[in-house]
C-alpha positions in Angstrom: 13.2 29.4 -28.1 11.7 30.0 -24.5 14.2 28.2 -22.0 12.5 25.9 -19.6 11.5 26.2 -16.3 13.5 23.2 -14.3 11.9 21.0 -11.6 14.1 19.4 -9.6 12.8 15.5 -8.9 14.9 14.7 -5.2 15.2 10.7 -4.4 16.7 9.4 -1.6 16.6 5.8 -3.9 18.1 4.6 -6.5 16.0 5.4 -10.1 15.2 1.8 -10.9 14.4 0.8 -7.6 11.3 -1.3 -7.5 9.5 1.1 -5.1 10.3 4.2 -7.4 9.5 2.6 -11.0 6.1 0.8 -9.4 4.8 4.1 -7.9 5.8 7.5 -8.4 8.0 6.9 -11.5 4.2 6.4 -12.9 3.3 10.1 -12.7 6.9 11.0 -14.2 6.2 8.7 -16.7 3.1 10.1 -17.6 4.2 13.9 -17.4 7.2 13.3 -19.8 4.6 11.5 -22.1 2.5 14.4 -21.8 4.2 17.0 -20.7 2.7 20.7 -18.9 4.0 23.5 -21.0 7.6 25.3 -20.4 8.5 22.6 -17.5 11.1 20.3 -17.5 12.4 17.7 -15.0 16.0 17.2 -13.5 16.2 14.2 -11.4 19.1 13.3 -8.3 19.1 9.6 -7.1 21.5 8.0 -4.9 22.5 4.9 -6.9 24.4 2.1 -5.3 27.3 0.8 -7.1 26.2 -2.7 -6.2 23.1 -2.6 -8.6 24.3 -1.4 -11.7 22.4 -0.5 -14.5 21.2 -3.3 -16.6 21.1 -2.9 -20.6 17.5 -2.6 -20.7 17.1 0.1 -17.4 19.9 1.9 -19.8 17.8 1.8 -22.7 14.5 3.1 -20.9 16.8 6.0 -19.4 18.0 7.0 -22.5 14.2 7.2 -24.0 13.2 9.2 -20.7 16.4 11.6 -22.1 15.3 12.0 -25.7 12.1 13.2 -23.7 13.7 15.8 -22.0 14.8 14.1 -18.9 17.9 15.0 -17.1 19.6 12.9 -14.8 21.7 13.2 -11.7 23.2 10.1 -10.2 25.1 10.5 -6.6 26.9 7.5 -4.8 25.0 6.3 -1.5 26.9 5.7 1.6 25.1 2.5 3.2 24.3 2.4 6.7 21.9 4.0 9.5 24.6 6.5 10.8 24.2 10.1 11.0 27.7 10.9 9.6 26.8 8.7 7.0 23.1 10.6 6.3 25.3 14.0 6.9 27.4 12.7 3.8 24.7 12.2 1.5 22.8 15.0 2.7 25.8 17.7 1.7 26.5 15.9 -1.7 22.5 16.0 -2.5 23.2 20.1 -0.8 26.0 20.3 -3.6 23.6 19.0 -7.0 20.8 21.2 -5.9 22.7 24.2 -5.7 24.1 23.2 -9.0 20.0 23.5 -10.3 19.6 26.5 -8.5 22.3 28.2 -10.2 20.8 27.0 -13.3 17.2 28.6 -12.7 15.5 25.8 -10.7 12.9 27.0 -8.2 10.9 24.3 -7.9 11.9 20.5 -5.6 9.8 17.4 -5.6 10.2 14.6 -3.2 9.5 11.1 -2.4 9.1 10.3 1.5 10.0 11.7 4.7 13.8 11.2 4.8 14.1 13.0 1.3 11.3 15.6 2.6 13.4 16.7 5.0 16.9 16.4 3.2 14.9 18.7 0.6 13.7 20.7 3.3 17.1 22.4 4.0 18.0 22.7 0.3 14.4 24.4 -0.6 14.7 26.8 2.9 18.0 27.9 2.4 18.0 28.9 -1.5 14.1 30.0 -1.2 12.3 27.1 -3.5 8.8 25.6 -3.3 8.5 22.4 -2.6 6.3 19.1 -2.9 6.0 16.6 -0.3 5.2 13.3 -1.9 3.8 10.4 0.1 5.2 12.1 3.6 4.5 10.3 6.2 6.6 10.3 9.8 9.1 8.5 9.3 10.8 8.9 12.7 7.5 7.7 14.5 7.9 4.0 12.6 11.4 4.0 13.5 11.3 4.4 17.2 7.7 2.8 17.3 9.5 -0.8 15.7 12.3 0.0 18.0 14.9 1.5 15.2 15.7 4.2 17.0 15.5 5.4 20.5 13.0 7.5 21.5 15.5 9.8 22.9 18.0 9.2 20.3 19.5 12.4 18.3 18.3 10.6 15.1 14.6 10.1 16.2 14.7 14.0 17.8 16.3 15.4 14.4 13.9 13.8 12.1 10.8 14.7 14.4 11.8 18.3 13.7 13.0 18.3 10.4 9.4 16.3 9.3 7.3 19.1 11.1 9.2 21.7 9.5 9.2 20.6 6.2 5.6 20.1 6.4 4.9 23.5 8.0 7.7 25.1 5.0 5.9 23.0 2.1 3.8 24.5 -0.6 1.7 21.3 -1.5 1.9 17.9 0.8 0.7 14.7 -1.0 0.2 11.4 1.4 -2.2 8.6 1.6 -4.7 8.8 4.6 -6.9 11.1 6.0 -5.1 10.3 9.4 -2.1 12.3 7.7 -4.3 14.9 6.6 -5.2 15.8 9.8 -1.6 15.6 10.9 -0.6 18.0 8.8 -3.2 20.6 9.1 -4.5 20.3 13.1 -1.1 19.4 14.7 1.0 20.5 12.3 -1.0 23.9 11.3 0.7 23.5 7.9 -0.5 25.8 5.1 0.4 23.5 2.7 -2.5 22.4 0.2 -2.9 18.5 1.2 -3.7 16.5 -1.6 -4.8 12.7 -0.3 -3.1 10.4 -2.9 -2.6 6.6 -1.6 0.4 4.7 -3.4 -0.5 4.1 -6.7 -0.4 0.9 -7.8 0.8 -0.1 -11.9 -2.8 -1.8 -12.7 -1.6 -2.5 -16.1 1.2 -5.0 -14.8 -0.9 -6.6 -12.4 -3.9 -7.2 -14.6 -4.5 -11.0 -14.1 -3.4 -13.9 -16.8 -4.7 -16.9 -16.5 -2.3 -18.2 -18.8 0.5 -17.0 -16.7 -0.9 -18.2 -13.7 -1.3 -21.9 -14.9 2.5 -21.5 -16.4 3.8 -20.1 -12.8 1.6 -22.8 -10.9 3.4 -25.6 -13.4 6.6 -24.0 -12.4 6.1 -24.5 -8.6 4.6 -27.8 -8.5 1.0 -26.4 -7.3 -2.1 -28.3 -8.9 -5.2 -25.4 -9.2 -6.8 -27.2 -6.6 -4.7 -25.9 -4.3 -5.9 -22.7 -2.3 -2.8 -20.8 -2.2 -1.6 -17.7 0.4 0.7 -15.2 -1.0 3.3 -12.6 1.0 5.7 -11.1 -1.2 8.0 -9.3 0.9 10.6 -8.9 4.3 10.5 -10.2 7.7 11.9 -8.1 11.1 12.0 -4.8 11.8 8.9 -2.5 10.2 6.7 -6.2 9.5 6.1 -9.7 11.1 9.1 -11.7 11.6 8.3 -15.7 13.1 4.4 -14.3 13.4 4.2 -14.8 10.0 5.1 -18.4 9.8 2.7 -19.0 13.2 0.0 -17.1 11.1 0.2 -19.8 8.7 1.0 -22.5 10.8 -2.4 -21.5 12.7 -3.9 -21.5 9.2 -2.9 -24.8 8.1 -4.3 -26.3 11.2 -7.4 -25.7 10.3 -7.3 -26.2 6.4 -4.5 -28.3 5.6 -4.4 -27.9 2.1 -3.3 -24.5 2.3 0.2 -23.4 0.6 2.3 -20.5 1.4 3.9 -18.7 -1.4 6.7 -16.1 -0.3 8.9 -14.4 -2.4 11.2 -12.5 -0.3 15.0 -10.6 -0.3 15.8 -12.8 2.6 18.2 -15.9 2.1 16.4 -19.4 1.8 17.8 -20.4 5.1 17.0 -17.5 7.5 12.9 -18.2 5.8 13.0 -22.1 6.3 14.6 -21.3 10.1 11.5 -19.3 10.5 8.9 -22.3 9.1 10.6 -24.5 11.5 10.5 -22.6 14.7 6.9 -21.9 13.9 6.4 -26.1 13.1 5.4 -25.5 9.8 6.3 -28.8 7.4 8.1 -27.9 4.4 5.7 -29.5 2.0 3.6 -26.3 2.8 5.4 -23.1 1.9 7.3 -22.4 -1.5 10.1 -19.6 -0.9 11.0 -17.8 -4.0 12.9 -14.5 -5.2 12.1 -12.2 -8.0 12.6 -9.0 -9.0 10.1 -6.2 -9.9 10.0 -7.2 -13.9 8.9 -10.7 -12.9 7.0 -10.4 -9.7 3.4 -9.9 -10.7 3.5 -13.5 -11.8 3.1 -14.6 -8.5 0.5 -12.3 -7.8 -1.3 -14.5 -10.7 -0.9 -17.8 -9.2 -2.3 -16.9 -5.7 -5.6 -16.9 -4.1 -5.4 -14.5 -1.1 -2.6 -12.2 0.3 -0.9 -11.1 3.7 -0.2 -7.9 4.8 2.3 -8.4 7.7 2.8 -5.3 9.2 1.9 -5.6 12.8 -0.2 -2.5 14.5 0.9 0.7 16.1 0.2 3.7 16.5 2.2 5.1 14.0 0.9 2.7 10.8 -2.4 4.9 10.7 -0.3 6.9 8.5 1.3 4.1 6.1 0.0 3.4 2.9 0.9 0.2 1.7 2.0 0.1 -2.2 1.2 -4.0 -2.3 -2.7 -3.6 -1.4 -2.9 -1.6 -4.5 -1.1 -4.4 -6.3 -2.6 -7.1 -4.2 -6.4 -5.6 -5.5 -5.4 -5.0 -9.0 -4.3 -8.5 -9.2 -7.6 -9.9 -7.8 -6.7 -10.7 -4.8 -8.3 -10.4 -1.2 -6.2 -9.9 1.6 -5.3 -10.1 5.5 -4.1 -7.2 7.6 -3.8 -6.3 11.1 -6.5 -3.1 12.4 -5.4 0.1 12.4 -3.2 -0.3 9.6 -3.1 2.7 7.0 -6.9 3.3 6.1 -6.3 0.0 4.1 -8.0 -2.4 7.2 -11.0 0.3 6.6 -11.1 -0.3 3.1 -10.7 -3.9 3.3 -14.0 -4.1 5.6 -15.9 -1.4 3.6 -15.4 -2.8 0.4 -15.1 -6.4 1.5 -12.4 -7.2 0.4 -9.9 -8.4 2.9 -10.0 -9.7 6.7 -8.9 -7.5 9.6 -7.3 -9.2 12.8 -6.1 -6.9 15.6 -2.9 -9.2 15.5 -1.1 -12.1 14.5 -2.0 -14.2 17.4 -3.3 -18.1 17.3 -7.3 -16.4 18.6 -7.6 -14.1 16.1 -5.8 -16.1 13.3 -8.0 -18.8 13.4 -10.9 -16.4 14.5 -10.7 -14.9 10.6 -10.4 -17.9 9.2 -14.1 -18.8 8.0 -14.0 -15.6 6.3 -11.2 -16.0 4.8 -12.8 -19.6 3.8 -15.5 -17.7 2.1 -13.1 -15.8 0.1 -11.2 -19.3 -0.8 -14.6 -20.6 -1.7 -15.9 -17.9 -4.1 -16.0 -18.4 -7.8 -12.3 -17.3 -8.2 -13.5 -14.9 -11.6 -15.9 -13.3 -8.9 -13.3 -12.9 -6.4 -10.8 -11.3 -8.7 -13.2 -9.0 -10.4 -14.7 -7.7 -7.0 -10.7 -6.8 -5.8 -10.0 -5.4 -9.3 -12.3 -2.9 -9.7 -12.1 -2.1 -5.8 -8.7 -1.9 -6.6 -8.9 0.7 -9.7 -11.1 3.0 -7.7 -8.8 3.0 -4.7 -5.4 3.2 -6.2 -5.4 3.0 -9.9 -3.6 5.2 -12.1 -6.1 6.8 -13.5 -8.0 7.6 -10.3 -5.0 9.1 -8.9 -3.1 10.7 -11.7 -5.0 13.7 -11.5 -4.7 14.7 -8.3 -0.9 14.0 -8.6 -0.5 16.3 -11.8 -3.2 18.7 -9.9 -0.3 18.7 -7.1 2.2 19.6 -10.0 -0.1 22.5 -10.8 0.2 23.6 -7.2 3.8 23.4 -6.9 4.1 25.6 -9.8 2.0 27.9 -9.0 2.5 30.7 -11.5 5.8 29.2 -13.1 3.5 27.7 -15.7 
């Protein structure tokens, strides 16, 4: 029997974290399910001994085995501190050697900081690699004030991204901004492949039994026009702007309701509400996890995406516009966001603001009205199929296995 040619899958993320299993874990998914002849997969995560394993994440491992699936698990050190990056960097150094000694030639990876963690690995031992949603991670971080602009970290990663990117065989990233990143600033040779962030249409294919059941649960009649942000506050998004976004909203209709469901603790939200003046009768906080969290998706009417502007979100592509779409839902977003404000305007289906200010809150609003005011099975069918042709599986799955092909090359 013809031994395998081993692909080495690098996450910097746990394996069942929701941003994994809800994007790229789609393509793996699909490719062990149908798998390209005389390849197999080996992939390293960096698991965190705080989320453990559940019994049924344990049993969909174990079928993603009996497909052929090998699985490295490595302990993440917590923190933002280069010694502490240095220490996951050598023990991810360590497992890929480990594959390289066994054949592997091949490294795929999943956003900028594992790009260039992979980088090293792939120069040094002379493998091809696949940049996967790469975007520059060190401009957010010194553009939302993370990191200094002179800092080591910010100078290190600035590098290490260009680098990778110039070193890469085939670069896969969401906006055409990116594109021409990579190929006029960058002068990469790498074969770009646009590919937003897929979103899991199947899960967030509307039920309106669901959505009456979820409504029940939170008290909300269906008379009720309902905004939905699922998501954090501070640091890369909105922090108190979101609550005066709302607060600006319900000023103007006050039957509005704002649904969040959010990582943050109940009391550092409600502080938010109040400093923003927004009564609690208007805003439902809740917390879910990804098995549960397209419910409510269902129960909403129009969305938020609260990522303020800069000149480094051009390049962003936001995995909850896919959802947000797929689910039937319009939605809100500040200009120059990704190529999603584009979209939104092109398609119509969202509202673009240049920022979360009182004027241009309450400037949006009678479009935002009209979307409130559509037949809601018109509404949701417009965003759906806007949705399927901008980041549904099957729109983007081949590109991504067309990438795979790339990567390969003649290993195939």
């Amino acid at each position: 029997m013809t031994e395998k040619s081993k692909v080495v899958i690098y996450l910097y993320n746990r394996l069942f974290d929701p941003l994994i299993q809800g994007n790229f874990w789609l393509y793996i998914r699909d490719l062990l399910d149908r798998p390209l002849p005389g390849i197999s997969f080996h992939v390293i995560t960096y698991e965190d001994p705080r989320h453990p394993l559940s019994e049924q994440q344990r049993a969909a491992l174990a079928g993603w085995q009996a497909q052929g699936l090998e699985w490295t698990a490595l302990e993440w050190h917590p923190g933002t501190a280069l010694r502490r990056k240095f220490a996951d960097m050598r023990a991810g150094m360590r497992a890929v050697f480990s594959l390289w000694r066994q054949g592997a030639r091949h490294i795929v990876t999943l956003g900028s900081v594992a790009g260039t963690f992979a980088y090293v690995y792939a120069r040094l031992m002379g493998m091809r690699l696949f940049l996967y949603q790469f975007e520059p991670h060190s401009e957010y971080a010194r553009d939302n004030g993370m990191w200094p602009g002179k800092s080591l970290q910010f100078r290190i990663s600035q590098v290490l991204e260009r680098r990778a990117a110039r070193f890469a065989t085939v670069i896969a990233s969401g906006t055409r901004f990116m594109e021409e990143r990579v190929k006029s600033i960058w002068h990469a040779r790498a074969r770009f492949v646009h590919i937003p962030t897929v979103a899991n249409d199947r899960k967030f294919l509307f039920d309106a039994d669901l959505r009456a059941a979820t409504r029940q649960d939170l008290g909300l009649g269906e008379e009720v026009p309902v905004i939905f942000y699922p998501g954090k506050f501070g640091g890369l998004y909105y922090g108190d702007e979101t609550a005066f976004m709302f607060r600006w909203l319900l000023e103007l209709e006050p039957r509005l309701h704002f649904l969040v469901v959010t990582p943050h603790d109940d009391e550092e939200v409600i502080a938010m509400f109040e400093r923003a003046g927004v009564p609690t009768h208007a805003y439902t906080i809740r917390h879910s996890d990804y098995a549960e969290i397209h419910r409510y998706f269902f129960a909403a009417d129009f969305a938020v995406i609260a990522v303020p502007p800069g000149p480094s979100k051009k390049f962003i592509s936001n995995i909850k516009v896919g959802e947000y779409l797929c689910a039937g839902l319009p939605y809100l977003i500040t200009r120059g966001v990704s190529e999603d404000y584009l979209f939104a305007e092109e398609r119509g289906v969202g509202v673009v603001v240049d920022d979360f200010n009182r004027a241009d809150i309450q400037s949006a609003w009678p479009t935002i009205k009209a979307f409130l005011d559509m037949p809601p099975a018109i509404r949701r069918a417009n965003c759906r199929e806007a949705g399927l042709e901008y980041r549904g599986f099957d729109t983007l799955n081949p590109r991504f296995r067309s990438a795979i092909a790339t990567l390969l090359g003649d290993a195939q």
